[in-house]
TORNU-580849 format. One record per residue (C-alpha): x, y, z. Coordinates in steps of 0.02 Angstrom, whole numbers, plus 50000, padded with zeros to 5 digits. Each point is the difference from the previous one (the first is absolute). Example, Ala and Ser with C-alpha at 12.3 -4.5 7.8 and 13.67 -1.06 7.14 Angstrom:
506154977550390 500695017249967 
***
This chain:
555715592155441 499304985649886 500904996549850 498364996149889 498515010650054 498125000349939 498895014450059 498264999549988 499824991949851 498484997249890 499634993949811 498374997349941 499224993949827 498435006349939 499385006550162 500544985050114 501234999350109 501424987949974 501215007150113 499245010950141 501395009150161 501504989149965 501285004950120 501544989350011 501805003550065 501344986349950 501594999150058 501524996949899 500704985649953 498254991250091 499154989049898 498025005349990 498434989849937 498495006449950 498684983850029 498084997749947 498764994249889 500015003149822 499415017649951 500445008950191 501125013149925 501684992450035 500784998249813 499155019049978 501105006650138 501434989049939 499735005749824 499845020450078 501674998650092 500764994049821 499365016049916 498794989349870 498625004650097 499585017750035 499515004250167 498205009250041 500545007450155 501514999550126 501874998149996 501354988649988 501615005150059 501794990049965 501365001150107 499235018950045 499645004149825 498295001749932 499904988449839 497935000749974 500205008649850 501734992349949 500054990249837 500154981650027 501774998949917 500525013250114 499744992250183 501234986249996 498924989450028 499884978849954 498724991349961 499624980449960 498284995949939 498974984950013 500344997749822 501665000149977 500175011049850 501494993449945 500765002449817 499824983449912 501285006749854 501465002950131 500934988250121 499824999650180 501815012650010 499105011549870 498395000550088 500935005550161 501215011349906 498665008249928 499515014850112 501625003250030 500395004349818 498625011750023 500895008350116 501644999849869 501174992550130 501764995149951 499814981949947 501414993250129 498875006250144 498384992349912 500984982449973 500435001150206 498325005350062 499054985249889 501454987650052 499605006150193 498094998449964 500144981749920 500914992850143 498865009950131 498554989449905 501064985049961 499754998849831 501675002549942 499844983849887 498395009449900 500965015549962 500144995949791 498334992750002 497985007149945 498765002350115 498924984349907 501324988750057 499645002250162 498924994950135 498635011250071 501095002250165 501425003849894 499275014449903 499375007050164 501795000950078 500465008149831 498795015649997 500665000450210 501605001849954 499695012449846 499075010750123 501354999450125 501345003349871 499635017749980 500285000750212 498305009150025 499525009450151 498514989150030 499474983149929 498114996649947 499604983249990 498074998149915 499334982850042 501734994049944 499724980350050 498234996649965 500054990249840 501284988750047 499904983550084 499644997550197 501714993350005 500965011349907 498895015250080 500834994150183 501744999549940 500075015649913 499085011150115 501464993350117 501305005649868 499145017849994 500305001150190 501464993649989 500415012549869 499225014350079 500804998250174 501624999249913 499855015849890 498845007350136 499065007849871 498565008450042 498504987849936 498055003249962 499484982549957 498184996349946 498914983450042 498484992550031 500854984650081 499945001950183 501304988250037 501215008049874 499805015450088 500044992850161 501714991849965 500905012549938 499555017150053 500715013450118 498095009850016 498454991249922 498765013249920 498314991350021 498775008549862 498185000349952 498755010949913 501635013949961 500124999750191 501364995550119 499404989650111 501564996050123 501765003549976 501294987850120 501474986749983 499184983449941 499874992550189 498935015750073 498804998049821 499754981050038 499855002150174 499325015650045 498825005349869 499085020350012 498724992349897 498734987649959 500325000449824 501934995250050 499564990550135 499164986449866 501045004349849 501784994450069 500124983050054 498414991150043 498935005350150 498434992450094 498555011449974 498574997950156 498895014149975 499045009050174 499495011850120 501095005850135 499794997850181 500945009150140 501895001749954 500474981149984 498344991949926 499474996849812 498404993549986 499564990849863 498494989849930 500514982750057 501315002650133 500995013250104 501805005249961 501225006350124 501275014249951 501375008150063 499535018449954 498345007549970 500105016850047 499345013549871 498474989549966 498265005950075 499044984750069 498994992149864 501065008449839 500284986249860 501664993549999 501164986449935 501114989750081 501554995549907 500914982050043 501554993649898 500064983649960 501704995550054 499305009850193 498554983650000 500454984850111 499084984249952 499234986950139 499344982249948 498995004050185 499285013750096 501625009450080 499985006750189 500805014649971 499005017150090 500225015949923 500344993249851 498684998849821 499354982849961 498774994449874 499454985249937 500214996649817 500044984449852 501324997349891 499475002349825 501835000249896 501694995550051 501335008949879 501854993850008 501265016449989 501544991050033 500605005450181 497985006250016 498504991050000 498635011149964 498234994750067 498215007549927 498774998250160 498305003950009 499265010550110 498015001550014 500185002649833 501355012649988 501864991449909 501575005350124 501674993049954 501324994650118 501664995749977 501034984850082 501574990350009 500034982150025 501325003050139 498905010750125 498354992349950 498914983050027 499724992249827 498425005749926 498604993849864 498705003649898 498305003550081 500775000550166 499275011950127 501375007950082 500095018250092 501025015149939 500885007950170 500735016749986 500535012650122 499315018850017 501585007649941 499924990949812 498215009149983 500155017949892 498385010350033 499615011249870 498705009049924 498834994449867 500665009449847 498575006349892 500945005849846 
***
């Protein structure tokens, strides 16, 4: 049975719907994200799990017990904002101490718990110091380890890294594994960074519109998408728009694309054909290879990404990227007219989504 379980959840405002059949089962001590654009419904179902948001319809059940119309001090529940909320009067051991006075426990166990919280965030050295003396990264670590002082039943993180630095963003979402796995506390963690939720997730919730659009460990959502809408909002895909033909045939308007798997589609339904980047082999010359795709394309950018080269090629008009190392490719310039060679297997056929 799942630890965490949303049933047919909805929430709307004023007639629209924000969050529309949410059904989710998390297991404990998993670490969840909720991932999409700004305004899909994923800090509303955070913020309905809390308690702070009152639910329309459906259930939400805890460890077996239904806490939709539990108070939000009553479900034992943490949660660490995207601002941190901290108390600017009280040092970082008071701001940590402080929901545990709330719960009047004997000051000895309070001094352990914040001592065990400090070191688990390694800020041991800020204890006696105010949340203005800090660094943004700091702070964040701070209202972590105040949430997970109180030892809640399930940790909410809201957005929790987005106003810091790139920098400090990769090395903390790495401490809030780290963290996690350690505690194996059961975590619903909010983004709209698909790499953040790529790195450090058990299950990736992929949202839009109040709708779920796939549910799956990070590796199934990048490379097996249900959707279109996935399909181009994680990672970066190739977009070559058509109409099917026979059950390995895309045809589009300036050349033909092979594919591995086009059953479902009618002959002549609108499709898209979905090509990674990384999937893309790059030729300075027409290759010989049969079976394979192979078009002919001009370099219009070269972008350096450290161990990846990312090229911008034209294609009768249409802009498909491609990436490359300088070990497994020919070097490549500006202008140059090279061909973009990629087998039937890298091509995703889906269909056109008309949302």
């Amino acid at each position: 049975m799942a630890y965490l379980d949303l049933k047919n959840v909805y929430k709307s405002y004023s007639g629209v719907d924000v969050v529309h059949d949410f059904n989710l089962e998390i297991d404990k001590g998993s670490l969840v994200s909720f991932l999409g654009p700004s305004g899909c419904g994923k800090t509303t179902t955070l913020r309905m799990i809390a308690g702070f948001t009152k639910l329309d319809e459906g259930t939400i059940l805890l460890d077996g017990e239904d806490i939709t119309a539990v108070s939000p001090n009553r479900r034992d529940i943490g949660m660490v904002f995207q601002a941190y909320a901290l108390f600017p009067n009280m040092t970082v051991r008071r701001n940590i101490a402080f929901g545990l006075l709330m719960k009047k426990m004997p000051k000895k166990e309070i001094e352990t718990r914040v001592d065990n919280v400090l070191d688990m965030v390694r800020l041991q050295d800020a204890a006696d110091r105010f949340p203005h003396q800090l660094s943004g990264g700091q702070q964040q670590r701070i209202a972590l380890a105040r949430a997970l002082a109180v030892q809640p039943r399930v940790l909410l993180l809201d957005e929790p890294l987005s106003a810091l630095d790139a920098e400090v963003r990769v090395v903390l979402r790495g401490e809030i594994r780290r963290i996690q796995s350690e505690l194996a506390i059961t975590t619903v963690y909010v983004t709209h960074d698909q790499e953040e939720a790529l790195s450090i997730s058990d299950k990736v919730v992929v949202m839009n519109r109040g709708l779920i659009e796939q549910i799956g460990a990070p590796e199934e959502i990048y490379r097996r998408p249900q959707t279109h809408f996935v399909a181009t909002f994680i990672g970066t895909a190739n977009q070559f728009f058509g109409k099917v033909s026979g059950n390995n045939t895309v045809i589009c308007d300036h050349f033909t694309l092979l594919a591995d798997d086009v059953k479902g589609f009618s002959d002549g339904q609108r499709a898209v054909v979905l090509v990674r980047p990384e999937t893309i082999h790059v030729e300075p010359e027409q290759p010989k290879r049969d079976g394979w795709n192979a078009i002919p394309g001009e370099v219009e950018t070269i972008t350096f990404h450290g161990a990846v080269t990312r090229l911008g090629v034209n294609l009768h008009g249409q802009r498909v990227v491609a990436d490359i190392t300088v070990a497994n490719t020919k070097p490549i310039s500006l202008n140059q007219r090279i061909w973009l060679l990629f087998p039937p297997s890298a091509c995703q056929v889906m269909a056109v989504d008309e949302r």
